[in-house]
C-alpha positions in Angstrom: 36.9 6.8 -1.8 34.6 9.8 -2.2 33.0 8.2 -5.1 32.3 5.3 -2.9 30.8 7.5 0.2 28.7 9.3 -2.6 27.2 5.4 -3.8 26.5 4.3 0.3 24.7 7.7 1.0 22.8 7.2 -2.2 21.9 3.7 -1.3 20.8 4.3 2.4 18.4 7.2 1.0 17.4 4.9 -1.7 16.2 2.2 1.6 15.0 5.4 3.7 13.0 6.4 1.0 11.4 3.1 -0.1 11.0 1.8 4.0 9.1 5.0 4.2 7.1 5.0 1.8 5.7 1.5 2.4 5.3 3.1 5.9 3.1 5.6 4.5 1.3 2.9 2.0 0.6 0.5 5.0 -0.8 3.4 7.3 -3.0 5.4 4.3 -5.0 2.0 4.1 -8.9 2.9 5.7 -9.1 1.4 8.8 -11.6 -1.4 9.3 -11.0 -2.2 13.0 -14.1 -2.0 15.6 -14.1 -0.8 18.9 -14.6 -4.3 19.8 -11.2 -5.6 18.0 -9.5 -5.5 20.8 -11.7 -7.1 23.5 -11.7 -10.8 24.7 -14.5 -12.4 23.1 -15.6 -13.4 26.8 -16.3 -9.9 27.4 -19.1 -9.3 24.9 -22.7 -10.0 25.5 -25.0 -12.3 23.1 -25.9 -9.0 20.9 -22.5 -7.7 21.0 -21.2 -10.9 19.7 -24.1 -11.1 16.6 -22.9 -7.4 15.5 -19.4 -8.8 15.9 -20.1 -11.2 13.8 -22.6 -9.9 11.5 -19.7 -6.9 11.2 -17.1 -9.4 10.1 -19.1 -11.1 7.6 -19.9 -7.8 5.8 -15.9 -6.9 5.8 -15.3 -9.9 3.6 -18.4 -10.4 1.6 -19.6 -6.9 1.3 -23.3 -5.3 2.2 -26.2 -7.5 1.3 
């Protein structure tokens, strides 16, 4: 019975310890949100929208 309680506690800190670290993984990424992530599309002017997308194009291609 002890032997059994000693496997569970060793298996639910096992699972603590791998949830949290791909807590940690997920959250130590940089960042590449905007300001303007989060905002209806509707909202942003014509040169808002061109930095938008000009913004967007360079997060998946890279600089020119």
């Amino acid at each position: 019975m002890k032997k059994t309680l000693i496997q569970i506690a060793i298996a639910l800190l096992a699972v603590g310890l791998l949830f949290g670290g791909l807590l940690w993984w997920l959250n130590s990424k940089e960042s590449t949100e905007t300001d303007k992530d989060c905002v209806y599309l509707s909202e942003l002017n014509e040169d808002e929208l061109w930095e938008l997308f000009e913004k967007k194009i360079e997060d998946k291609l890279g600089p020119p």
